[in-house]
C-alpha positions as semicolon CSV with decimal commas, in nm:
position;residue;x (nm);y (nm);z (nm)
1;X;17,276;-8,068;-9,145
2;X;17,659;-8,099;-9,108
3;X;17,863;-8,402;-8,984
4;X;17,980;-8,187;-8,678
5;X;17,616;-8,143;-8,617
6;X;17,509;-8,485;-8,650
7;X;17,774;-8,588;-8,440
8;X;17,668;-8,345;-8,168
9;X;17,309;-8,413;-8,176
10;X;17,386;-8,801;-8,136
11;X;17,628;-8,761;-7,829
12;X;17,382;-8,577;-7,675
13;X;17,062;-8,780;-7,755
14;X;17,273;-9,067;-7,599
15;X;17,348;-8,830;-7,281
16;X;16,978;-8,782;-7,277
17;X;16,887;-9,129;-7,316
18;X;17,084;-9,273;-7,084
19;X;17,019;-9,027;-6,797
20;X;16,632;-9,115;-6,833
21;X;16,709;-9,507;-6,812
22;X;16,913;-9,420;-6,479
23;X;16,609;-9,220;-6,353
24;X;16,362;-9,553;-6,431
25;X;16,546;-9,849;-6,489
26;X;16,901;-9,895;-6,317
27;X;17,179;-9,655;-6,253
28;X;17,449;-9,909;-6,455
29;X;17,291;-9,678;-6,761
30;X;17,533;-9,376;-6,627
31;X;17,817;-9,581;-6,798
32;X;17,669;-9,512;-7,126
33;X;17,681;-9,141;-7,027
34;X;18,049;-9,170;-6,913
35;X;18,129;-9,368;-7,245
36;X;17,996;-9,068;-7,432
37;X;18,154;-8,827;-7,258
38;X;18,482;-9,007;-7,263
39;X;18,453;-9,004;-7,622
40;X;18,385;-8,690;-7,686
41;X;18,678;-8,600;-7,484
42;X;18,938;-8,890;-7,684
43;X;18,806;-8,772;-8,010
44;X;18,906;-8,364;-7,883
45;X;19,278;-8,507;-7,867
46;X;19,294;-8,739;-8,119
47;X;19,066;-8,588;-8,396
48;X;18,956;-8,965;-8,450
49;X;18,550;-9,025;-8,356
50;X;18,417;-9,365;-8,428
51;X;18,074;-9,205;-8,434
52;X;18,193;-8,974;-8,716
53;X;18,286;-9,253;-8,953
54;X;17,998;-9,406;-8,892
55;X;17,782;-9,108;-8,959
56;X;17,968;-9,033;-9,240
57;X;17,908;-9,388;-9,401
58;X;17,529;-9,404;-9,319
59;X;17,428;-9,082;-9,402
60;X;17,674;-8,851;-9,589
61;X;17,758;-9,074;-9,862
62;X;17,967;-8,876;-10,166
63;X;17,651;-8,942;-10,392
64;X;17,479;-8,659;-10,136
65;X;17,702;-8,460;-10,123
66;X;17,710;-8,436;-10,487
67;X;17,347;-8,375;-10,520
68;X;17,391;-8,006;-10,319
């Protein structure tokens, strides 16, 4: 799997998430789906996504990518 990927499936896993807490515990759990989504849309002009660094760090190390 690819950064880009991982960064996709997380945003919308949180989109997901969030929507189903609305549905059975409160609606303040839309903000998590407008934080995403405001994200997503900062890091299309900026080219900067916290998320991406972090993914990067946890799981796509150098030392894996020089195992491929």
């Amino acid at each position: 799997m690819t950064l880009e990927l991982a960064v996709r499936m997380l945003a919308g896993t949180l989109i997901l998430f969030s929507l189903v807490m609305y549905y059975f515990v409160s609606p303040w759990w839309l903000l998590l789906t407008a934080f995403v989504g405001l994200n997503l849309f900062q890091s299309s002009l900026t080219k900067w996504c916290l998320a991406e660094k972090i993914l990067k760090k946890l799981f796509f190390s150098s030392t894996s990518a020089a195992a491929r």
